[in-house]
C-alpha angles and dihedrals in degrees: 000000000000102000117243098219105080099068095042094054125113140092090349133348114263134210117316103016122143123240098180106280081002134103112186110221102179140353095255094185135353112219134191092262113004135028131228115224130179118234142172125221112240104219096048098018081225107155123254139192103221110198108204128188116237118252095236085059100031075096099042106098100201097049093042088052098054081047092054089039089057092058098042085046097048091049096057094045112070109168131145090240092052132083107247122237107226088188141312123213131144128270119242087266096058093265112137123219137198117202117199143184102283100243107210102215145058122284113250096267091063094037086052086045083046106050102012125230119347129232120256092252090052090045092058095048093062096042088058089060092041098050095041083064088042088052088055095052093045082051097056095044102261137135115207086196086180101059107149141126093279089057098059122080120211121218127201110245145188096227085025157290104347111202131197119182118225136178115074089168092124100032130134136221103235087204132024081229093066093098149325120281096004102126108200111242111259119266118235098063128098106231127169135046119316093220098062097021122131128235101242086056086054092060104044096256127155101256127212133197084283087069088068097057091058087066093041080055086050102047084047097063089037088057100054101031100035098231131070116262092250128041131176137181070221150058089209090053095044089054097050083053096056090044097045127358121095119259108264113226123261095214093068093075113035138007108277126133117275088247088064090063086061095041086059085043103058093044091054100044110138095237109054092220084072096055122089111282098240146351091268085067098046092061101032085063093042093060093052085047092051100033086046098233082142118049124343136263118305108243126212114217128155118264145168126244124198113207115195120178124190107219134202128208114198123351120346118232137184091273089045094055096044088050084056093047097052098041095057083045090065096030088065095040082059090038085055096041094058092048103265119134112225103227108160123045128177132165093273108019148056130199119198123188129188137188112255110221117243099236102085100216091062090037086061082043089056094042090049093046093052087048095057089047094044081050084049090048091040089053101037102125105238127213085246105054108183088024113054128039138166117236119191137194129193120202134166120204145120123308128173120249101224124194111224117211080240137029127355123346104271115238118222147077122066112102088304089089097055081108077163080076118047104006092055127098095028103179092231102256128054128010130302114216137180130228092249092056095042094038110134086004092083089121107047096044109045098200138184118239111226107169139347089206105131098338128008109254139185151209117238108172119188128269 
């Protein structure tokens, strides 16, 4: 019998066409190199998810080997957190296909755009999945190197969400023992996702199984927050993140124990031989994170945060930068004296928070209290009369209220700290101060009104 394949090829197969045992039925997703159709097998009519290369790479050798690689890779690997290969052969035109178990759900990216940010329990409860399959892989000797949201499928389930995580396409044999016939990819490319990859990936570096746990970091903060830890209008700028910039902490953005900060930390640390060793510690230290064997439940309250910028008008010179450092020395040392924590420093900047109490009348006294100091800072005569200035804001929201392994609970985080807000387009002289700061103090403290977006904020200049 005369085979069907050959005039339905092109671009992509379309309806009807015969994979082997297979008969396509739609194009589900077009990839960069390969594209995801939906069949059906023709003896049991089961679904099935057919991978297919594209024609313009079927050539390419170094594109059709890590292919190959995937399904070799997938058919060693059964695990019940990892999608199943059914079978991988070629097309009549030289294309190779992979066909694999059909997974009825949304990958993790739509379900977090679904449902919004999960909480740290549920977190954990996919991560186990997640790193049990990871674990699998470490064991037999194989990187994933792409793990991401997008590369974990979620299942309906009766006790919960059930994951499997799909896509080898860029992984990596730890070992040239892992298996026969299974070539490494070569070192020296960048292959991966820029928004969860290592270090150690953006810079051509062989990876290892730590490199995994990068991305596992990564995916942990993307799970509670939202949003991945580090975001650019650029590659080039989300590279120089992940090489360089500090991790930001999970907590500020959402209500997770302070331990799951470090546990983020750890993962996402810019030399691997700081990372954790292996998956088992990650979430070992996760479940101590999450079950609060370690420190205790992040609490919201409402604080005050006092925002003072040193700024500079024309060149800066040396004078110019030692009067800034002094006078944010001794801004902090009377930011400290009146009770406020300072919890966030720059080069030119301090930012001080402090608890409100819960009785209203002495939260209106505190709040009174920070305004006149914020009118003192606003007013102090500088070396550099014409060139430096302090510019204060003063903002109340809410702040979490974190438990450290050792000492106080540390105060900070929570929407207080989106100083891009609320501290932002200071008008150079006086204090800039919110509603909810001024709020009952109207009197005492004629003010200005500036703007109402996204808060309504005022002008007190000093007497």
């Amino acid at each position: 019998m005369e085979s069907r394949e050959q005039p339905l090829y092109g671009e992509e197969l379309s309806p009807g066409a015969q994979v082997g045992g297979y008969l396509v039925e739609r194009t589900h997703y077009r990839g960069g190199v390969a594209t995801l159709h939906r069949a059906r097998e023709v003896r049991t009519g089961a679904p099935v998810a057919l991978k297919v290369m594209r024609p313009q790479f079927s050539t390419a050798h170094g594109a059709l080997r890590r292919f190959q690689l995937e399904a070799e890779t997938l058919r060693r690997l059964r695990h019940p957190h990892i999608v199943d290969i059914l079978e991988h052969g070629a097309l009549a035109d030289g294309r190779p296909f992979i066909a694999m178990e059909w997974l009825e759900g949304r990958d993790l990216a739509a379900e977090l755009a679904a449902r919004g940010p999960f909480s740290a329990r549920e977190a954990l409860e996919v991560l186990e999945q997640v790193g049990a399959a990871l674990g699998a892989a470490h064991g037999a000797g194989i990187i994933h190197r792409d793990l991401k949201a997008q590369n974990v499928m979620v299942l309906p389930g009766e006790s919960g969400p059930r994951v499997k995580l799909v896509d080898f396409g860029v992984v990596k044999l730890l070992t040239p023992e892992a298996g026969p016939g299974l070539a490494q990819t070569s070192t020296g490319w960048v292959l991966g996702t820029p928004l969860s990859m290592a270090p150690e990936q953006l810079r051509g570096e062989p990876p290892d199984a730590r490199t995994d746990l990068y991305a596992l970091g990564v995916l942990l903060y993307q799970l509670v927050t939202g949003r991945p830890p580090f975001q650019g209008t650029t590659q080039v700028e989300l590279e120089e993140q992940h090489l360089h910039a500090p991790v930001p902490a999970a907590s500020e953005h959402a209500p997770v124990p302070a331990a799951l900060d470090a546990v983020v930390r750890r993962c996402l640390e810019k030399r691997r031989e700081a990372r954790y060793p292996d998956v088992d510690a990650v979430l070992g230290a996760l479940r101590r994170a999450v079950h609060g064997s370690g420190p205790g439940p992040v609490r919201l309250l409402e604080a005050l945060g006092l925002y003072v910028e040193a700024r500079v008008a024309g060149p800066a010179d040396d004078a110019v930068l030692d009067e800034v450092d002094a006078l944010l020395r001794w801004v902090g040392q009377r930011m400290e004296a009146a009770g406020l924590r300072v919890v966030v420093e720059g080069c030119n900047f301090l930012m001080g928070v402090l608890a409100l109490p819960e009785d209203a009348e002495a939260a209106r006294e505190t709040r009174r209290r920070m305004l006149e100091l914020a009118l003192a800072l606003a007013a102090e005569p500088v070396r550099e009369p014409g060139r430096v200035s302090l510019a204060p804001a003063l903002h109340v929201d809410t702040a979490m209220l974190q438990p450290e392994a050792q000492g106080p609970p540390r105060l900070g985080g929570g929407r207080l700290l989106r100083l891009s807000v609320w501290a932002g387009a200071h008008p150079g002289r006086g204090v800039v101060v919110t509603q909810a700061a001024l709020a009952g103090l109207e009197g005492a403290f004629p003010a200005r009104p500036l703007s109402d977006r996204p808060w309504p904020r005022h002008l007190l200049t000093p007497g």
